[in-house]
C-alpha positions as CSV (number, residue, x, y, z in Angstrom):
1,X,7.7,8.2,-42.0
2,X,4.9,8.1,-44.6
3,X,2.6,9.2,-42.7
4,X,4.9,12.8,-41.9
5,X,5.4,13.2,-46.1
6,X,2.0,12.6,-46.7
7,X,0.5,15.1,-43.8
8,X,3.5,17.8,-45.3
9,X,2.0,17.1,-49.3
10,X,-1.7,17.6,-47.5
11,X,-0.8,20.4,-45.7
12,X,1.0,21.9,-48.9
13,X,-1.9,21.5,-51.7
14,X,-4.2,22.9,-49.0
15,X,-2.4,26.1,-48.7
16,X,-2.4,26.6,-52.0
17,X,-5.9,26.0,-52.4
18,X,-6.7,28.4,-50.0
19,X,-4.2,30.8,-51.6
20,X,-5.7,30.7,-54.3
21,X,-9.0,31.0,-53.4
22,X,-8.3,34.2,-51.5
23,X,-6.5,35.5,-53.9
24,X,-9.8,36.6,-55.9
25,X,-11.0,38.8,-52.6
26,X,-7.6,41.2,-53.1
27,X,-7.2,44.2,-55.1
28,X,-4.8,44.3,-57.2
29,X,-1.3,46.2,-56.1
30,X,-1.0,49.2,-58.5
31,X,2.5,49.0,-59.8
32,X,2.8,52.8,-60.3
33,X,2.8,53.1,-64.3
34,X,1.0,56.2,-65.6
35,X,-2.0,55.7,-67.3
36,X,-1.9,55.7,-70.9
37,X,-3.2,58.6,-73.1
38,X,-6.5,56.7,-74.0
39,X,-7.1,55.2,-70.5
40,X,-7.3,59.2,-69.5
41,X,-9.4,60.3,-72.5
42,X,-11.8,57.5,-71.8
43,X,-12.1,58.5,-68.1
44,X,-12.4,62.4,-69.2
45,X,-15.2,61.0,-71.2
46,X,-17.5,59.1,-68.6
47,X,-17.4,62.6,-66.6
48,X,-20.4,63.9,-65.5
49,X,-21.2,67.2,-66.6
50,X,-23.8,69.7,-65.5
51,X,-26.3,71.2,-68.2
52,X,-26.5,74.9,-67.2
53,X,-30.2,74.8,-68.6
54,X,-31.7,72.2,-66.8
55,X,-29.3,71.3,-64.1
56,X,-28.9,67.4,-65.4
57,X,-26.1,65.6,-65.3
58,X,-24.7,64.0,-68.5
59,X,-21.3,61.9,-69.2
60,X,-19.5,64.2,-71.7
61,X,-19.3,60.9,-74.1
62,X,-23.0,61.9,-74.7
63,X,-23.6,65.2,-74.1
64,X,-24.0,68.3,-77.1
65,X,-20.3,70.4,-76.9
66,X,-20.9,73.6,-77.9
67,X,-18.8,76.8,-77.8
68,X,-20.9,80.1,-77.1
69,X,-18.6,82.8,-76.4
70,X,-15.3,81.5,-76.6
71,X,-16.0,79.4,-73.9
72,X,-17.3,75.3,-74.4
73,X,-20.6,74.6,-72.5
74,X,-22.4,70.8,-72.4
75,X,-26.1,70.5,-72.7
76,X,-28.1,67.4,-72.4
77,X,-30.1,68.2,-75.4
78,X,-30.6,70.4,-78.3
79,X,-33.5,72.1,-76.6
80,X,-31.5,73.1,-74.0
81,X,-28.8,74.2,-75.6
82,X,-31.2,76.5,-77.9
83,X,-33.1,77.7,-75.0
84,X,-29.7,78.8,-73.6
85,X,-28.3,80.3,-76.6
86,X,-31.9,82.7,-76.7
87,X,-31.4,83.4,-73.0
88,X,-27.5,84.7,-73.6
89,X,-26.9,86.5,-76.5
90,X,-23.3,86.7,-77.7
């Protein structure tokens, strides 16, 4: 009789050893809340934006915002921007 409860307690702290350990390979299950308001302006941050100049791309965290135009153009650097501003005139 002891020998059946100890084999079931063996049996039982060994699943959940190995339940455990697997549970670090899963991905989490998304539990369908919207993301909140800084969670999206971080990820529109880390996007990768195009310099028209010189074809580099730059996260828009980091890149020089200007508005030429009426319309908003990225640049990777001041030069580029400047060199883009001689090249189209407003």
């Amino acid at each position: 009789m002891y020998r059946i409860i100890l084999v079931v307690l063996l049996l039982t702290v060994l699943y959940l050893l190995l339940r455990q350990m697997f549970r670090g390979f899963t991905t989490p299950i998304r539990d369908g809340r919207k993301k909140s308001d800084s969670q999206v302006q971080e990820e529109e941050q880390d996007q990768m934006i195009e310099d028209p100049v010189c074809h580099i791309f730059v996260p828009k965290r980091i890149a020089l915002i200007e508005t030429i135009g009426g319309r908003e153009y990225c640049f990777c650097s001041q030069e580029c921007s400047v060199k883009f501003r001689s090249e189209h005139p407003v």
